[in-house]
Backbone as CSV, one residue per row, in Angstrom:
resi,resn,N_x,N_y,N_z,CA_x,CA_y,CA_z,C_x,C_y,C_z
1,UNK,43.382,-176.439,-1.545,44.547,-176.882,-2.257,45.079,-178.160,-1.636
2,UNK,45.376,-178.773,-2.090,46.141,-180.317,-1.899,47.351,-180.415,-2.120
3,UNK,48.010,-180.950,-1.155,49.569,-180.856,-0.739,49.833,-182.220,-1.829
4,UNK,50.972,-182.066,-2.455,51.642,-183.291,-2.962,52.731,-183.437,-1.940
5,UNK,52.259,-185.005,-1.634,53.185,-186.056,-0.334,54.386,-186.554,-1.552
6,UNK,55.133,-186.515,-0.641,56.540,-187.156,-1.227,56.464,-188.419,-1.292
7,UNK,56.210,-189.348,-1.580,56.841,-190.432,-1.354,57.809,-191.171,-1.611
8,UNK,58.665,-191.857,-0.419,59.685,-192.565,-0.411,59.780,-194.213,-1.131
9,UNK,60.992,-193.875,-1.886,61.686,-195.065,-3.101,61.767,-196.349,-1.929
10,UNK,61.803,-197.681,-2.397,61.711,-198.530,-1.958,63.263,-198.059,-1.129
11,UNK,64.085,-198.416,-1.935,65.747,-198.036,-1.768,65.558,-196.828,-0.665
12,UNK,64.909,-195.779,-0.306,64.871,-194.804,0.998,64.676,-195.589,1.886
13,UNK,63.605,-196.370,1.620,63.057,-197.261,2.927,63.913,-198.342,3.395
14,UNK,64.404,-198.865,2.608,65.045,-199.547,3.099,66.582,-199.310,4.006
15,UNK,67.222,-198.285,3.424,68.355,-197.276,3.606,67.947,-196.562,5.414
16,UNK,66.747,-196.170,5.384,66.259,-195.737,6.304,66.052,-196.718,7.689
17,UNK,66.155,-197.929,7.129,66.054,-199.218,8.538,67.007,-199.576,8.853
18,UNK,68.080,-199.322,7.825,69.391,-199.460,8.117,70.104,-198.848,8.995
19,UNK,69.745,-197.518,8.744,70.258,-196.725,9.362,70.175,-196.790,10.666
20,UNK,69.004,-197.208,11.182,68.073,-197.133,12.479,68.808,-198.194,13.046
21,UNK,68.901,-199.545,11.994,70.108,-200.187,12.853,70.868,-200.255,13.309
22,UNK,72.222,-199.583,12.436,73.496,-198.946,12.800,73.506,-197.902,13.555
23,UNK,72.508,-197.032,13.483,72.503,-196.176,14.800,72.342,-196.867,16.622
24,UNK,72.258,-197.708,16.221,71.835,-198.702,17.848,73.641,-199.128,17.840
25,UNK,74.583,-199.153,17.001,75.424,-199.792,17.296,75.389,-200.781,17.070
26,UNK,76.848,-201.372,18.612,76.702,-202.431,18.322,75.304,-203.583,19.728
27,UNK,74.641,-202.518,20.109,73.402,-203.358,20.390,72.599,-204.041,20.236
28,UNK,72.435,-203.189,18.526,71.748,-204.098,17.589,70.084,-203.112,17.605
29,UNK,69.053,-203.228,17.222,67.905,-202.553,16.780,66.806,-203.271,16.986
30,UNK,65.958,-203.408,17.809,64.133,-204.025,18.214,63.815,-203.718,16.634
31,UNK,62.755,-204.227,16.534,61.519,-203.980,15.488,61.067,-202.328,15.826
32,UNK,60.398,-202.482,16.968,59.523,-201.199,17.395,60.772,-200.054,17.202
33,UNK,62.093,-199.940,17.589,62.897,-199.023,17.150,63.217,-198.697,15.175
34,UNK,63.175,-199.758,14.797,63.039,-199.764,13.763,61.948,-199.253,12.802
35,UNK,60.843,-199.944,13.203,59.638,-199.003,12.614,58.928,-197.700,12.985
36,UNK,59.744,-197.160,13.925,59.015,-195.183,14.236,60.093,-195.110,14.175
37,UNK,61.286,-195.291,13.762,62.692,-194.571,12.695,62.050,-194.434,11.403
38,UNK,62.207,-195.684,10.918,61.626,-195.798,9.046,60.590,-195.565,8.659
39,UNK,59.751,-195.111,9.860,57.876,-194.316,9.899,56.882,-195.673,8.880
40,UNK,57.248,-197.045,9.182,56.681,-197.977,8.707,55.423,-198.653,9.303
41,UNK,54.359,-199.222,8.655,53.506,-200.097,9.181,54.045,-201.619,9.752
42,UNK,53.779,-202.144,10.427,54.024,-203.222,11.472,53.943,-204.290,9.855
43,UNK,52.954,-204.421,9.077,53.394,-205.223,7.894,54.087,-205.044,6.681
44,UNK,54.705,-203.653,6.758,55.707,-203.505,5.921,56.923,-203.520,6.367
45,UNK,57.325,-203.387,7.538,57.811,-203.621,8.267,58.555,-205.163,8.337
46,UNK,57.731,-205.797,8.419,58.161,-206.816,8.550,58.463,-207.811,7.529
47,UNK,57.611,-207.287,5.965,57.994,-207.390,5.047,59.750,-207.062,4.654
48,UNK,59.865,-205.908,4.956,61.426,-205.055,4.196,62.348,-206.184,5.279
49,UNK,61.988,-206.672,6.616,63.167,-207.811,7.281,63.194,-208.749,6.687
50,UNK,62.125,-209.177,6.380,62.252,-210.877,5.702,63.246,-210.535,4.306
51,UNK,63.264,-209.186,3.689,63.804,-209.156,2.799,65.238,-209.414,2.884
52,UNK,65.309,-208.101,3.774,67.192,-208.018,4.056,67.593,-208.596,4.573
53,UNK,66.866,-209.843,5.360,67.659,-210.686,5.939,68.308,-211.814,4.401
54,UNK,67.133,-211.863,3.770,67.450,-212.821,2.771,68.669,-212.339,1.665
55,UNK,68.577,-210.990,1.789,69.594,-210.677,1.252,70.866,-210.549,1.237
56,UNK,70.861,-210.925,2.899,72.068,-210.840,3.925,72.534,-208.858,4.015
57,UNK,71.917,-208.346,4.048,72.301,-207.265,4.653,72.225,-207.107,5.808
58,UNK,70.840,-207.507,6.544,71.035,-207.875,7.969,70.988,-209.217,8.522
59,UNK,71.100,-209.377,10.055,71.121,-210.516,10.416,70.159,-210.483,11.476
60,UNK,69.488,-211.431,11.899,68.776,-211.375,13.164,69.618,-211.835,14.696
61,UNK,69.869,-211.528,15.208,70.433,-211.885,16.660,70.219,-212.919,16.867
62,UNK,69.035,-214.027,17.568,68.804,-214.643,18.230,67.438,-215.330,17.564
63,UNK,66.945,-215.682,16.310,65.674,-216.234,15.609,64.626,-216.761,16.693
64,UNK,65.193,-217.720,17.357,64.146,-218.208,18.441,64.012,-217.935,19.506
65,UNK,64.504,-216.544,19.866,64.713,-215.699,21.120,62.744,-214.900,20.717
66,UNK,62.125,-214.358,21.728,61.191,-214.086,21.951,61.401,-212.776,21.422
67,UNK,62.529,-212.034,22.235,62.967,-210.713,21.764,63.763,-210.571,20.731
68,UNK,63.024,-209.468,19.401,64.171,-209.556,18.373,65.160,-208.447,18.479
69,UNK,66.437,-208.957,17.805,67.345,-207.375,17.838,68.142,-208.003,16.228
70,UNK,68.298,-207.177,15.471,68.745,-206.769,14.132,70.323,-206.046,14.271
71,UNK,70.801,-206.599,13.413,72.021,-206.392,13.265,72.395,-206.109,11.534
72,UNK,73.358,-204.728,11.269,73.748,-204.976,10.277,75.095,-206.029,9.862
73,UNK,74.999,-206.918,8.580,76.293,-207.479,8.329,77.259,-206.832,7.633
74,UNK,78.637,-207.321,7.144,79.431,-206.640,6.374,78.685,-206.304,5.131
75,UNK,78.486,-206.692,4.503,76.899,-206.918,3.098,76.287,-205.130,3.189
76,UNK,75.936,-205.136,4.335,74.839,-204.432,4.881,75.893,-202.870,4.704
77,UNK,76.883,-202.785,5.632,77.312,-201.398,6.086,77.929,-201.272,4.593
78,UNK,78.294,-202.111,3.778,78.959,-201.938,2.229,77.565,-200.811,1.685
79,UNK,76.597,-201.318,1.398,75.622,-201.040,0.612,74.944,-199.508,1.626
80,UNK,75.144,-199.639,2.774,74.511,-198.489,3.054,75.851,-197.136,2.667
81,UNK,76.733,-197.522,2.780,78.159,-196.581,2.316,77.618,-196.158,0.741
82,UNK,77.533,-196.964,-0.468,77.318,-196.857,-1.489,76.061,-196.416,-1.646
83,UNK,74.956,-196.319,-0.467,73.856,-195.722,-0.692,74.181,-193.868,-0.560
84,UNK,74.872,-193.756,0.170,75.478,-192.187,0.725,75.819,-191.801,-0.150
85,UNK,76.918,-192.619,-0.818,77.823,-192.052,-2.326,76.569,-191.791,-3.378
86,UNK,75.684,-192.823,-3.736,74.473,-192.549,-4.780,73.788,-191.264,-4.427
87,UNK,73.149,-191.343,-3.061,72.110,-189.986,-2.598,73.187,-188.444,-2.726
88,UNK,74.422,-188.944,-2.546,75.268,-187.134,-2.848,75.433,-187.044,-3.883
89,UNK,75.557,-187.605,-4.670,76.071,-187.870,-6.296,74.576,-187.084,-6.720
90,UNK,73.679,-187.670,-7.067,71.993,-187.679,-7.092,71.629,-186.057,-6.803
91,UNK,72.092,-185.849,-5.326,71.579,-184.938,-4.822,72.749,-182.897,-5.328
92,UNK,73.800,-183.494,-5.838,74.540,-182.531,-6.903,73.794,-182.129,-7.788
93,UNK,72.807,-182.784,-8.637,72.364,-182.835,-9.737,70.796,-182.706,-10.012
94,UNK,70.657,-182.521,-8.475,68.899,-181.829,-8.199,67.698,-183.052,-8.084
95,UNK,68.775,-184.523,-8.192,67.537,-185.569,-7.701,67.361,-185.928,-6.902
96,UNK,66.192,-186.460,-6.648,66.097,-187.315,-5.534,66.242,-188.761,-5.404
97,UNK,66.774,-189.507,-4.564,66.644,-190.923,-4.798,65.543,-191.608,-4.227
């Protein structure tokens, strides 16, 4: 028998790096913390940053610093709030997001 895998909505994944961010505080979040939180490949990974940065949800610390650290912006903690409100709303009603 063959298991059906769940797979996660772009919007999880992304919600999910967020999180990993804001959980660091205000330290801010590595890559490598980021991707065995959001259980991502090193090129998707780095794909979903180039995104949110462009989107301004996050920010990068230091661009030409060797070491990266990720930060959420105001942008960022808005949309992950309204992600909570969607996934309980959703999740009343037996879906998944």
């Amino acid at each position: 028998m063959s298991r059906k895998r769940a797979y996660r909505s772009k919007m999880r994944i992304l919600a999910d790096m967020m999180r990993a961010i804001q959980g660091e505080g205000e330290e801010g979040a590595g890559p490598t913390k980021i991707l065995y939180a959001a259980n991502l490949s090193h090129d998707r990974l780095t794909q979903y940053l180039d995104e949110l940065i462009e989107k301004e949800l996050i920010k990068e610390a230091n661009p030409e610093s060797d070491s990266r650290v990720y930060f959420l912006t105001e942008k960022g903690r808005e949309f992950l709030r309204e992600f909570v409100r969607i996934e309980r709303f959703s999740e009343a009603f037996g879906i998944e997001v």
